[in-house]
KOLKEFI-830530 format. One record per residue (C-alpha): residue in one letter; chain; x, y negated, z. Coordinates in nm, 3 decimals. Layout:
BEGIN
["a","A",[X,Y,Z]];
...
END
This chain:
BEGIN
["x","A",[-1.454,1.594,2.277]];
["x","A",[-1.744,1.632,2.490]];
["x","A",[-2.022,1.376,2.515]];
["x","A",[-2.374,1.333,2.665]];
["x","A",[-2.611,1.002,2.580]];
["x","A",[-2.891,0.845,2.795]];
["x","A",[-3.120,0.571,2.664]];
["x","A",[-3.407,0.408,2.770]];
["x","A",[-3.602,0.146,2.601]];
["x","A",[-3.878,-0.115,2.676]];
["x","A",[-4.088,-0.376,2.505]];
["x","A",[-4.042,-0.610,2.765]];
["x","A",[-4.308,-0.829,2.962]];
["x","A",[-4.398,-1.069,2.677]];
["x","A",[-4.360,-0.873,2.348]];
["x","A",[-4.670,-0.701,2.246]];
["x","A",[-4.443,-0.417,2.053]];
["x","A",[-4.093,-0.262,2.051]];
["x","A",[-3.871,-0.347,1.780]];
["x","A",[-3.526,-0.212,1.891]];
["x","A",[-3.447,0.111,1.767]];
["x","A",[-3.185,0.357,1.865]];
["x","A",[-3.006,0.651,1.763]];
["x","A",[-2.835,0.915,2.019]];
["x","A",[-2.661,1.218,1.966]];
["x","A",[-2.403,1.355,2.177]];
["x","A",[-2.377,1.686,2.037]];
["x","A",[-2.252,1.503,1.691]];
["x","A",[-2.128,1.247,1.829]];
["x","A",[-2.286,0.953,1.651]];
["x","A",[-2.473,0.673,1.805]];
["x","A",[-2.670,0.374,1.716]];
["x","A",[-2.893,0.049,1.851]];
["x","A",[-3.065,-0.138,1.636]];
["x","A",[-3.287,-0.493,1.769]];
["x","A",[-3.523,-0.575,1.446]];
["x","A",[-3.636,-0.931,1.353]];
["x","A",[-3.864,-1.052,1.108]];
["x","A",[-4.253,-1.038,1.268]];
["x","A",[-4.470,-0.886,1.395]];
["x","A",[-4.416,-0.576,1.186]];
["x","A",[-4.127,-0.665,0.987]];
["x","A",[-3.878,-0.624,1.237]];
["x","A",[-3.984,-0.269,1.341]];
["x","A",[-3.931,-0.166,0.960]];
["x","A",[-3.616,-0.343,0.916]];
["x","A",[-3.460,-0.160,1.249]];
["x","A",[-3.679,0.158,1.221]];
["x","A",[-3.487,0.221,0.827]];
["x","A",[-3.152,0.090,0.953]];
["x","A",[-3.177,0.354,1.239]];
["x","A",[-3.290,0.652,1.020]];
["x","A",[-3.036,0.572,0.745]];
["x","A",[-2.777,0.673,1.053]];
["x","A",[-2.948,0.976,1.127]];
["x","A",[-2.976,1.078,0.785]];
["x","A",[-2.562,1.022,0.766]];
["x","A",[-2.494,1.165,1.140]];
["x","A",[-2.344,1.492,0.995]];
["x","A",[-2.135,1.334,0.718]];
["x","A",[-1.960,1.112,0.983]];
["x","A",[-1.879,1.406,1.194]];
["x","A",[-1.736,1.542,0.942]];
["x","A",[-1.524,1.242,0.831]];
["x","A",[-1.443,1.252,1.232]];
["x","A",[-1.303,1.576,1.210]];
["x","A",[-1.115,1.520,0.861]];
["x","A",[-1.005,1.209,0.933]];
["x","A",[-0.911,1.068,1.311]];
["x","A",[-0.658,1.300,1.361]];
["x","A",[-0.335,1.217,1.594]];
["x","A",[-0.234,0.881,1.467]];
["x","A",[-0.286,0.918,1.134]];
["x","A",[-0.326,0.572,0.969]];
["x","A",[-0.483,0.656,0.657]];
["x","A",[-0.701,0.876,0.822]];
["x","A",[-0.832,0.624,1.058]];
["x","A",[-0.880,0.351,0.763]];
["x","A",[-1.075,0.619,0.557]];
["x","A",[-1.258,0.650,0.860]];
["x","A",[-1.369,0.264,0.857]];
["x","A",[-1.413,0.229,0.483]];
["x","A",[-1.667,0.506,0.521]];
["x","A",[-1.840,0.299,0.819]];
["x","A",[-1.809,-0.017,0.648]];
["x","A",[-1.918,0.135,0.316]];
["x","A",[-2.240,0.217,0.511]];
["x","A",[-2.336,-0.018,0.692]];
["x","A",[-2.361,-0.208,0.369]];
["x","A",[-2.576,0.052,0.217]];
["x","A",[-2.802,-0.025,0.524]];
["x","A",[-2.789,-0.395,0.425]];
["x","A",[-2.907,-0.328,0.081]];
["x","A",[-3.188,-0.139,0.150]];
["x","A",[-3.292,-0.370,0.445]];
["x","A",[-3.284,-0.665,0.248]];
["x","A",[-3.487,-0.523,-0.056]];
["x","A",[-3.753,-0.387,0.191]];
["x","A",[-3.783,-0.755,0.303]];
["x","A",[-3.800,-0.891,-0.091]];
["x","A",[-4.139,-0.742,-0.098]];
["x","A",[-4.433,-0.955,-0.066]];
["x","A",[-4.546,-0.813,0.266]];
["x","A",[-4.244,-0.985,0.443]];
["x","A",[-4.228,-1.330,0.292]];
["x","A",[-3.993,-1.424,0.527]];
["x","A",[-3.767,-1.141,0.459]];
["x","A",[-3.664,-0.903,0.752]];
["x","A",[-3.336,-0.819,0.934]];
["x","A",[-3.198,-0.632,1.222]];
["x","A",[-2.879,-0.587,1.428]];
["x","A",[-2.694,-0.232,1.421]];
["x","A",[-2.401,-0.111,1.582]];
["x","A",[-2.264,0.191,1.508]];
["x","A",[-2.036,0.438,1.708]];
["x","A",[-1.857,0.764,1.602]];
["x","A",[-1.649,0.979,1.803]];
["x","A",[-1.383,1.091,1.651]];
["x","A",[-1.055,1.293,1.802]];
["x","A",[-1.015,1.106,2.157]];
["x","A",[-1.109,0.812,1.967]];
["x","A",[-1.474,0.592,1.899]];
["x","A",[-1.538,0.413,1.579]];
["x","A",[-1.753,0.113,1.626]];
["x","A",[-1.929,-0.061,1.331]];
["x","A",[-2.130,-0.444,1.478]];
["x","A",[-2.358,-0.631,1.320]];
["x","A",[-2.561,-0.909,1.509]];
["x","A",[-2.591,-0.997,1.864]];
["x","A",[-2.644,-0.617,1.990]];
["x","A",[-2.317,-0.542,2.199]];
["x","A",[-2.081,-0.235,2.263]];
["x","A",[-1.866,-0.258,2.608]];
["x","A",[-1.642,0.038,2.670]];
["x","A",[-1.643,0.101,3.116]];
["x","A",[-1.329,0.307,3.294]];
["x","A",[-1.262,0.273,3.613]];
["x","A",[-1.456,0.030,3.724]];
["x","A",[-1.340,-0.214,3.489]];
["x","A",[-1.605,-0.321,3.179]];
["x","A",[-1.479,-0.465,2.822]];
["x","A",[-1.650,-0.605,2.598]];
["x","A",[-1.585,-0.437,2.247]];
["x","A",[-1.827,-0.630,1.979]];
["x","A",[-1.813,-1.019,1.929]];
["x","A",[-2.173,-1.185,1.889]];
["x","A",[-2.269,-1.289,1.564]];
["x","A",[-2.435,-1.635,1.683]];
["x","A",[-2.474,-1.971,1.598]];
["x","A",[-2.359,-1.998,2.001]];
["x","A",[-2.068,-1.811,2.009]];
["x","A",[-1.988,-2.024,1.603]];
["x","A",[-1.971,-2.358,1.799]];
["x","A",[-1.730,-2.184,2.091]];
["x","A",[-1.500,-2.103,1.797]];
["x","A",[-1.507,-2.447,1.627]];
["x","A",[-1.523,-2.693,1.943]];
["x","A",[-1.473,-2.979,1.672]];
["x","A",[-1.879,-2.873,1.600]];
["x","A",[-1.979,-2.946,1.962]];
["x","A",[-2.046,-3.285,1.943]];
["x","A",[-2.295,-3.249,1.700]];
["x","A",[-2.469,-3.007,1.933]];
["x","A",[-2.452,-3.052,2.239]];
["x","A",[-2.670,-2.801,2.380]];
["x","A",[-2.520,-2.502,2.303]];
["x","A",[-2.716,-2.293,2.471]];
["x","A",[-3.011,-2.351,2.252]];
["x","A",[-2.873,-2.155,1.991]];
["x","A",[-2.792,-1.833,2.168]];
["x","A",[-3.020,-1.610,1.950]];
["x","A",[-2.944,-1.748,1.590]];
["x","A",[-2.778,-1.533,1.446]];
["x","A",[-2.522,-1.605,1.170]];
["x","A",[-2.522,-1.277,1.048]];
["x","A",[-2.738,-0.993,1.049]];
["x","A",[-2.865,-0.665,0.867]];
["x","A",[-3.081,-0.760,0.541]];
["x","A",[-3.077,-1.126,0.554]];
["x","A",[-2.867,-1.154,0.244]];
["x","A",[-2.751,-0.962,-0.045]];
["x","A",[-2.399,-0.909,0.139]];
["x","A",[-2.345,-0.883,0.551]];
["x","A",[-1.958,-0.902,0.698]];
["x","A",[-1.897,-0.576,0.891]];
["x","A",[-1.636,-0.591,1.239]];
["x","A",[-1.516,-0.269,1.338]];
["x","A",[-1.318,-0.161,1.624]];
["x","A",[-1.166,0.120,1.728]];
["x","A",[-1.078,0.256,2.078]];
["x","A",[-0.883,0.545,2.202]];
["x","A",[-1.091,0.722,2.501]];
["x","A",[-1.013,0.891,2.808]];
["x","A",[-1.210,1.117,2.993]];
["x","A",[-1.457,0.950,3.221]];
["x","A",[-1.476,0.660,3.010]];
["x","A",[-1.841,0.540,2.948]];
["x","A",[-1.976,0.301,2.638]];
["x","A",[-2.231,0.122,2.684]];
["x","A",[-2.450,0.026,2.376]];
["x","A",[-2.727,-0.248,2.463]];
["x","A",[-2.937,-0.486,2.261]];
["x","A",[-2.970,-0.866,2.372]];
["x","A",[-3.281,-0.828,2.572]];
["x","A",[-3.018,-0.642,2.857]];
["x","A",[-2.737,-0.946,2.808]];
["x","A",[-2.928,-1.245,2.834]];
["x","A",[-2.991,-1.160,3.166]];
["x","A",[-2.699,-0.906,3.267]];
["x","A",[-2.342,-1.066,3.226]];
["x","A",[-2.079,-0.795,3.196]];
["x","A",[-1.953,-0.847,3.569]];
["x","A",[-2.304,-0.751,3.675]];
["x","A",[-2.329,-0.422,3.453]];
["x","A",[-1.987,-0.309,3.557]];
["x","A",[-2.142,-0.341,3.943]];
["x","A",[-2.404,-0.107,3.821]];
["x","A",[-2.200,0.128,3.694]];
["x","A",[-1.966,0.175,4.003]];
["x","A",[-2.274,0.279,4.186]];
["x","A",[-2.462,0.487,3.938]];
["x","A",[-2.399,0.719,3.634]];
["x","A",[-2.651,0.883,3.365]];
["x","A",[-2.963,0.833,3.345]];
["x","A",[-2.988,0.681,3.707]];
["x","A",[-2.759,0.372,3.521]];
["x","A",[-2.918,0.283,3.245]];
["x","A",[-3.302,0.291,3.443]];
["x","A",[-3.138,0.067,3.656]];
["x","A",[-3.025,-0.149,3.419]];
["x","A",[-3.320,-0.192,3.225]];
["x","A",[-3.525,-0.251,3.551]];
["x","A",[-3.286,-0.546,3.630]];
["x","A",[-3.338,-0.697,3.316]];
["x","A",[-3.758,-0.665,3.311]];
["x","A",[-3.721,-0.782,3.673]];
["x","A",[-3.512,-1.118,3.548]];
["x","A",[-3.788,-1.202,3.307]];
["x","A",[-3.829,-0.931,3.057]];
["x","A",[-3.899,-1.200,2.765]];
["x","A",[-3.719,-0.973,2.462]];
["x","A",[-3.729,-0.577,2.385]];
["x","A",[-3.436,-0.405,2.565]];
["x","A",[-3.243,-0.086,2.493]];
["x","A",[-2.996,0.029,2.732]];
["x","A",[-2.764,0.341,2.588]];
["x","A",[-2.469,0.492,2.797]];
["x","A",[-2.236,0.744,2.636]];
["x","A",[-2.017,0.922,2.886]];
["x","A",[-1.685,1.107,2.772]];
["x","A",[-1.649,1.387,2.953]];
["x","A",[-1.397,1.612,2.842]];
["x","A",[-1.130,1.557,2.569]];
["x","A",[-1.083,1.903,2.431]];
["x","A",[-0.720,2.026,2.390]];
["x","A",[-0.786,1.980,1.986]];
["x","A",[-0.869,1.626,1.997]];
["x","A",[-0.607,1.356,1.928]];
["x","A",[-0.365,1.384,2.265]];
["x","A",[-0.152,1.073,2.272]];
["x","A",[0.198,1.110,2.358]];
["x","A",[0.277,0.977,2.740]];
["x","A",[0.474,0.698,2.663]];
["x","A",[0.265,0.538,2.418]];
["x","A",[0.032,0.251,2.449]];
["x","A",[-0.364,0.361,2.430]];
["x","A",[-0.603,0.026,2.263]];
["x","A",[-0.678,-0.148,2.609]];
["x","A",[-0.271,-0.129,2.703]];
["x","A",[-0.176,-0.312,2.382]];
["x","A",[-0.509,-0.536,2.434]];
["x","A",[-0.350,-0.635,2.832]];
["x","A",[0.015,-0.642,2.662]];
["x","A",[-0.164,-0.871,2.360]];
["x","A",[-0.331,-1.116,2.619]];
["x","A",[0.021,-1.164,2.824]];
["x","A",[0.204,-1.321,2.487]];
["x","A",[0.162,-1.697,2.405]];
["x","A",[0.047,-1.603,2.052]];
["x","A",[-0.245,-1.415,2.146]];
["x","A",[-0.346,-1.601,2.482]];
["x","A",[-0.658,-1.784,2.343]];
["x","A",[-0.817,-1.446,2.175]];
["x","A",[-1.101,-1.229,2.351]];
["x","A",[-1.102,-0.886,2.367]];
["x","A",[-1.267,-0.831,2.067]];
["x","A",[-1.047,-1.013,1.860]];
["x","A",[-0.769,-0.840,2.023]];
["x","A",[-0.877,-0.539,1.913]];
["x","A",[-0.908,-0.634,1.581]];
["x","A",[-0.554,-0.708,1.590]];
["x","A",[-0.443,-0.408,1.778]];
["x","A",[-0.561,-0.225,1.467]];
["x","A",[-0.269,-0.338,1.326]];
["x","A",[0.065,-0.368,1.591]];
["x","A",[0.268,-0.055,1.680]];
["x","A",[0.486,-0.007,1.967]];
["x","A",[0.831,0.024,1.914]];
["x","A",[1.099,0.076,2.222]];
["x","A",[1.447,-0.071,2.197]];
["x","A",[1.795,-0.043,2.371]];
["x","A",[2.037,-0.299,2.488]];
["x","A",[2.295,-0.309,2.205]];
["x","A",[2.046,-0.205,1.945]];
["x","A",[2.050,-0.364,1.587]];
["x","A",[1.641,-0.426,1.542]];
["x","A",[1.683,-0.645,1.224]];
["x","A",[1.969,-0.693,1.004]];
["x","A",[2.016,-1.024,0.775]];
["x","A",[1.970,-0.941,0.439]];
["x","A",[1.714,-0.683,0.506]];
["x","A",[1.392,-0.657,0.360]];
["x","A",[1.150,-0.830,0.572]];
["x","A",[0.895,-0.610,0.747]];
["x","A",[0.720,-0.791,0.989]];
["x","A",[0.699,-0.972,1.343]];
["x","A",[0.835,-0.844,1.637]];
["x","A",[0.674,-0.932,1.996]];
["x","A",[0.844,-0.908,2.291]];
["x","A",[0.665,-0.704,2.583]];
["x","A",[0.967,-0.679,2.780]];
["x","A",[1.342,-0.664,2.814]];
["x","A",[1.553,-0.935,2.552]];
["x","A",[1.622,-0.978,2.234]];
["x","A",[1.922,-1.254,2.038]];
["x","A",[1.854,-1.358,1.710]];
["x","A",[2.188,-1.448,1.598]];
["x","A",[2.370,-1.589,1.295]];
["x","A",[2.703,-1.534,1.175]];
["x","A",[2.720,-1.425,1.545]];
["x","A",[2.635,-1.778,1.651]];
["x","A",[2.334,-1.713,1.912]];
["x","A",[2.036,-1.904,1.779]];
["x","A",[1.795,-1.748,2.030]];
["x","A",[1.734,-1.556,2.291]];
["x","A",[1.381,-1.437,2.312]];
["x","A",[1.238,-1.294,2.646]];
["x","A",[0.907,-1.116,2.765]];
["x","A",[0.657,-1.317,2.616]];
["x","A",[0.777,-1.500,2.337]];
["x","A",[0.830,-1.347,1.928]];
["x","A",[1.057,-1.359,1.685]];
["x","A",[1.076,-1.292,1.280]];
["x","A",[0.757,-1.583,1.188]];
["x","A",[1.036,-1.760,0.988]];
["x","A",[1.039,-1.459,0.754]];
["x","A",[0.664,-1.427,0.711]];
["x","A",[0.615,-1.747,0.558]];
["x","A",[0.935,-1.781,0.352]];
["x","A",[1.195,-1.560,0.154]];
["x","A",[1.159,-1.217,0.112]];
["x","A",[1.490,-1.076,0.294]];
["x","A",[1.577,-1.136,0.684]];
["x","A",[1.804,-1.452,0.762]];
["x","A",[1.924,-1.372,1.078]];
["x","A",[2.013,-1.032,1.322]];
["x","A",[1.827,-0.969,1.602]];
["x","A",[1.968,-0.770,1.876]];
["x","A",[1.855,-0.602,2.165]];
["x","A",[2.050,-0.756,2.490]];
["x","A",[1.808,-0.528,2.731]];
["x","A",[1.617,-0.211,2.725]];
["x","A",[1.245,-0.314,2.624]];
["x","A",[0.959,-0.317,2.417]];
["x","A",[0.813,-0.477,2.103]];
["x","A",[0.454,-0.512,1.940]];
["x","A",[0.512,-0.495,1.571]];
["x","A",[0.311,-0.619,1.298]];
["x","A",[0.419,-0.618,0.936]];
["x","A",[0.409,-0.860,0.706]];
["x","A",[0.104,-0.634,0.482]];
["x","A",[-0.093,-0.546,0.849]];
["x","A",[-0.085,-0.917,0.852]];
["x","A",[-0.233,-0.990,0.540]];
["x","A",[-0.492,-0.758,0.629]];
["x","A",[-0.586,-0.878,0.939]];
["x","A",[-0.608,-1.228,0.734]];
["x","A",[-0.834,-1.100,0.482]];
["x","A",[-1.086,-0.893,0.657]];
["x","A",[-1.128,-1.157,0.898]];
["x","A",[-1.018,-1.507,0.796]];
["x","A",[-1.137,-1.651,1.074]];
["x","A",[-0.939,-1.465,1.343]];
["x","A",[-0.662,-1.493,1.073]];
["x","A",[-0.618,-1.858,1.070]];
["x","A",[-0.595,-1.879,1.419]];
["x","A",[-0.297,-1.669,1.420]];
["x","A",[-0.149,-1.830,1.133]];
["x","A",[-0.186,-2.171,1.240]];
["x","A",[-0.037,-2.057,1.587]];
["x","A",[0.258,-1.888,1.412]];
["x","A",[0.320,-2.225,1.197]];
["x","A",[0.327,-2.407,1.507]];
["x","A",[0.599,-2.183,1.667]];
["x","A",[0.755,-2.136,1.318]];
["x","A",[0.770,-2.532,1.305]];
["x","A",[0.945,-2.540,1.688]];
["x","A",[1.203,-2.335,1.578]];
["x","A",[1.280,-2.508,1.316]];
["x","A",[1.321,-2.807,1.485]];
["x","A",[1.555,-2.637,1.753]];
["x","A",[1.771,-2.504,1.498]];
["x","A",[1.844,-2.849,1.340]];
["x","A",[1.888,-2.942,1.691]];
["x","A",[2.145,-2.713,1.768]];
["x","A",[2.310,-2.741,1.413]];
["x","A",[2.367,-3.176,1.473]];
END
């Protein structure tokens, strides 16, 4: 896969020194931004060690890349975050015991994020308030969720009332690089196409640029001309913070790389498919993505037997289109269309299926198993509950209609 970086930095128009740090390397394919905190010289070290830690590693992730992200190899794309995941907490270690020496008595920290390219693919690893956004055709997403007392309250409105200007706390972070023994990693990953563009920024861009306004940037400019423009806009707006502005642009996926088959779903089809089902509809991107990690596509015909009773229970089936009866004793229980999900029952309760589900039209499932699940629920509880307690809530409705239907 062929890639070329751009990157320009700034201290800004009130900052006396530059404490974002960045890493770019197209040839290898490995990528970084780092924003330090932690004064006047602390956050410089804290950012300026994170940073060379990656470049010291660049050549052991390409070749975890090449070992590892190959076609759709599932263990080979889990090695692939462990390794990320593994390092970033390396970084954190070494951060934080920089900052436990008496020349930083109020410890240090930075933000990182991390890319990779792998095989028609890019690893992300996020820490902080730092963003990735992934651009194609026009279009911008937003890969990385802000770690921020802000974006903490817009995930637990029952908070609000106890602070009611929000807004206030945009730049407290709730997690970082080196403020603590231990940091919580999110990682992504996002199949590529050629054109596609990443954009890798620090906050002192986004507290002036929302993501509408970059993606009007980048219909009108490419390379270097787009991220001078960028930066300019932001200085221009105020300028109050460092900013880095990286842009990664994919331009050739090499007949080696990871080709997926034409019928299957790439990470931003299954994140569109995610956002049309009732389960899923109060999720951002980034937590979508985080659960695309785990669903699968899987194509059905009318008259096909997905799910037998009395088989082992393998997961939950979402319906992208066509139908699907769950049926008992060949009593029609329901009929679930585009949109809706069946198999919850089974997640929460006895280990073999209940029911048959059958296909009544040609169409197409997301499927997540029970273990994917589990996962998703452990390496981030928060995005897990939320799923959980919106699966209990259908689970509970269903219930409820059976015993309506059986009185």
């Amino acid at each position: 896969m062929l890639a070329q970086g751009w990157v320009r930095s700034d201290k800004g128009r009130v900052r006396e020194s530059n404490q974002d740090r960045y890493y770019c390397d197209g040839d290898v394919g490995v990528f970084a931004v780092a924003d330090g905190m932690g004064g006047r010289a602390g956050g410089e070290v804290a950012s300026e060690r994170a940073v060379r830690l990656v470049e010291e590693a660049a050549m052991e992730f390409r070749a975890l890349a090449d070992a590892h992200a190959v076609g759709e190899d599932e263990a080979g794309r889990e090695a692939m975050f462990e390794a990320l995941t593994r390092f970033m907490h390396r970084v954190n270690t070494e951060v934080y015991q920089l900052g436990n020496q008496p020349a930083y008595p109020g410890g240090i920290g930075t933000t990182l994020d991390l890319v990779v390219l792998g095989a028609g693919v890019a690893y992300v690893a996020h820490v902080g308030d730092s963003r990735v956004y992934l651009m194609r055709e026009g279009a911008i997403y937003r890969i990385t969720r802000d770690h921020t007392f802000e974006q903490h309250l817009r995930d637990h409105p029952e908070l609000r009332a106890h602070y009611p200007d929000a807004a206030r706390y945009t730049h407290v972070l709730t997690r970082c690089i080196g403020s603590a023994p231990h940091v919580e990693v999110d990682t992504a990953l996002v199949e590529l196409e050629e054109g596609d563009r990443i954009l890798m920024c620090s906050d002192g861009l986004t507290r002036y640029l929302s993501g509408a306004e970059i993606a009007t940037f980048e219909r009108h400019a490419r390379g270097e001309a787009l991220v001078k423009g960028l930066l300019e806009a932001s200085l221009s707006r105020g300028g109050r913070d460092n900013v880095t502005a990286m842009v990664v642009e994919i331009s050739e996926i090499e007949a080696g790389d990871f080709q997926r088959h034409p019928t299957r779903r790439d990470s931003l089809d299954k994140v569109e498919l995610l956002r049309g089902l009732e389960l899923f509809e109060e999720l951002d991107v980034p937590e979508l993505l985080k659960v695309v990690r785990y669903v699968y596509v899987r194509e059905f015909r009318a008259g096909e037997q997905l799910v037998r009773r009395g088989d082992e229970v393998d997961g939950l089936y979402l319906i992208v289109s066509g139908e699907v009866s769950v049926r008992l004793a060949g009593r029609e229980l329901n009929r679930v269309k585009a949109g809706g999900y069946f198999g919850e029952l089974a997640l929460f309760g006895e280990p073999v299926r209940s029911a048959d589900a059958c296909g009544e039209e040609d169409g197409e499932a997301l499927f997540l198993s029970r273990d994917h699940l589990r996962e998703l629920v452990t390496e981030d509880p928060a995005l897990g509950n939320k799923v959980l307690l919106r699966l209990l809530a259908g689970a509970s409705r269903l219930l409820q209609e059976i015993a309506g239907a059986s009185a």
